[in-house]
C-alpha positions as CSV (number, residue, x, y, z in Angstrom):
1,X,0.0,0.0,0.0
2,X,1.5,3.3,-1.3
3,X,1.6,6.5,1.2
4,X,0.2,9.4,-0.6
5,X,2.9,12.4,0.0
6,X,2.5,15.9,-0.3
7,X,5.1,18.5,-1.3
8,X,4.7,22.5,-1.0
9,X,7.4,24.4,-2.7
10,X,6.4,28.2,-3.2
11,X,7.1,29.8,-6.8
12,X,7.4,33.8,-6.9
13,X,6.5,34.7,-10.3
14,X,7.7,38.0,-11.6
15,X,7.4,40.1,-14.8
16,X,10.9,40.0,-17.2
17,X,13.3,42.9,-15.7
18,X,12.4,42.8,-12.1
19,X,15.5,40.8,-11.2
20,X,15.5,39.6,-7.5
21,X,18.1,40.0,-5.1
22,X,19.8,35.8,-4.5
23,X,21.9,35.3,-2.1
24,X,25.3,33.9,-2.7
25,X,25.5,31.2,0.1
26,X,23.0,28.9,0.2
27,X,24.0,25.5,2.2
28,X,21.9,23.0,0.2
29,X,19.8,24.0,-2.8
30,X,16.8,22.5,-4.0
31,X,17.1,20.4,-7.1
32,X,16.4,22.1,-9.9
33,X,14.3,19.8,-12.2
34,X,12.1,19.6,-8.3
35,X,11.6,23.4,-9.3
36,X,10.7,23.1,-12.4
37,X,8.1,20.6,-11.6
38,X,6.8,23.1,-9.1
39,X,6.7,25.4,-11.5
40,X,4.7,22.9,-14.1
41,X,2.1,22.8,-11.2
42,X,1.9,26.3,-10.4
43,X,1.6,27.3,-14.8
44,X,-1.3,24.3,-14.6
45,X,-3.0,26.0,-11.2
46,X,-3.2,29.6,-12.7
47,X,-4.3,28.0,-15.8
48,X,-7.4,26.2,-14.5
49,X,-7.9,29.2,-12.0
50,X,-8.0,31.4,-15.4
51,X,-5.4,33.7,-14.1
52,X,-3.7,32.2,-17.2
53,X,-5.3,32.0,-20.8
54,X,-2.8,29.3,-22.2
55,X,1.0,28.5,-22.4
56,X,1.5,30.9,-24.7
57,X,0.6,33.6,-21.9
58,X,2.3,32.1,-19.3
59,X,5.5,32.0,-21.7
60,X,4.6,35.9,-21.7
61,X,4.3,36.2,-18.2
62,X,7.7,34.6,-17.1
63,X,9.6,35.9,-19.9
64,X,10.2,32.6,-21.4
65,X,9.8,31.1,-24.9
66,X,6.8,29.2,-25.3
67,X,9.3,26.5,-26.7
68,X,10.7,26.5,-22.6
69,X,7.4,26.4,-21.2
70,X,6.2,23.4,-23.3
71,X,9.0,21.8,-21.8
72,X,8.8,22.4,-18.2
73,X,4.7,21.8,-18.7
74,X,5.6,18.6,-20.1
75,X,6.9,17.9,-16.7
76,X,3.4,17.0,-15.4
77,X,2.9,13.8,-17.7
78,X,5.3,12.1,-15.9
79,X,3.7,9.3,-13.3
80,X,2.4,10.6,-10.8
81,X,5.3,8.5,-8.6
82,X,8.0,9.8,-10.7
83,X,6.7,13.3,-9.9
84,X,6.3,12.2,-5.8
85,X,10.3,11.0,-6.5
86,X,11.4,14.1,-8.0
87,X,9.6,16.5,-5.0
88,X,11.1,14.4,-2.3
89,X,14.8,14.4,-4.0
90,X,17.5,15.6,-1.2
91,X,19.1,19.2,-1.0
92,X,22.6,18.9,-2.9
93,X,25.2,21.8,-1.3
94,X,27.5,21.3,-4.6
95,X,27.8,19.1,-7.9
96,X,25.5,18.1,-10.2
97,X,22.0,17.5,-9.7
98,X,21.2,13.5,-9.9
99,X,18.2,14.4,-12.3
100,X,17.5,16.8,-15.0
101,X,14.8,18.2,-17.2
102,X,16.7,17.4,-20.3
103,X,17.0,14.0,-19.2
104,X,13.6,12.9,-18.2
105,X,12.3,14.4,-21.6
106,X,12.6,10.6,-23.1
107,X,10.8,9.4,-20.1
108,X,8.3,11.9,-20.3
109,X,7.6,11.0,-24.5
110,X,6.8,7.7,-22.9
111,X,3.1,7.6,-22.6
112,X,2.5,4.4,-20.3
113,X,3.5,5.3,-16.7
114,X,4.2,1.6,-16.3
115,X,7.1,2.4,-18.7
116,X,7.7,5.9,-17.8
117,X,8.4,4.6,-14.0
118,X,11.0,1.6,-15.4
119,X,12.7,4.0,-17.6
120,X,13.4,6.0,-14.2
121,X,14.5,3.1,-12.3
122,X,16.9,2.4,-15.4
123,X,18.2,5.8,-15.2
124,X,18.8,5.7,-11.4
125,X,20.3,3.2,-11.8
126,X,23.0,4.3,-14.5
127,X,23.3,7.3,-12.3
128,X,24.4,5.7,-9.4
129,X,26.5,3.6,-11.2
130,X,28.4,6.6,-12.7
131,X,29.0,8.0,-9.5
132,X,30.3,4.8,-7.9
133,X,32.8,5.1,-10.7
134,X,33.9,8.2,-10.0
């Protein structure tokens, strides 16, 4: 019997050239593909609230192509534990992230979450491997 979990990750949207203050020391960051997924949930939120019209607006919005927001929307066809897997992924202080956008893109043209979810466990798994040989 699976758990259902819940992650809450504020997302500050702003209009292109108001650049935010960041702050240069941060102990552990949040992964960034988790942010994007956040982000796929907040552009699907505002959409359905009708804050949004479409994509294309959104793209508008953020400041992004609508090329870059079909991508991070895309995000939210993933299974639904692939999502749970990526909101849950540990704070990394430095490297690389384990997981990124780019790389779940073949998982997410996958339309069977059956499939979608081994494909995952098959790139864990060559992820894991890499780093044991390094």
């Amino acid at each position: 019997m699976r758990v259902p979990a819940t992650a809450t990750l504020t997302i500050t949207m702003q209009r292109p050239g108001h650049a935010q203050e960041r702050s240069r020391t941060s102990p552990a960051r949040t992964p960034r593909v988790a942010r994007l997924l956040a982000l796929a949930h907040e552009i699907e939120r505002r959409i359905r609230a009708r804050e949004l019209d479409d994509l294309a607006h959104a793209a508008r919005v953020l400041g992004l192509t609508r090329a870059r927001v079909t991508q991070i929307a895309n995000l939210m066809l993933l299974a639904p534990q692939i999502q749970e897997a990526i909101l849950a992924m540990s704070s990394a202080a430095v490297g690389r992230d384990r997981s990124t956008e780019r790389t779940l893109r073949a998982i997410v043209a996958e339309p069977v979450w059956e499939h979608q979810f081994e494909a995952w466990i098959e790139q864990s798994r060559s992820r894991t491997l890499a780093r044991a040989r390094d």
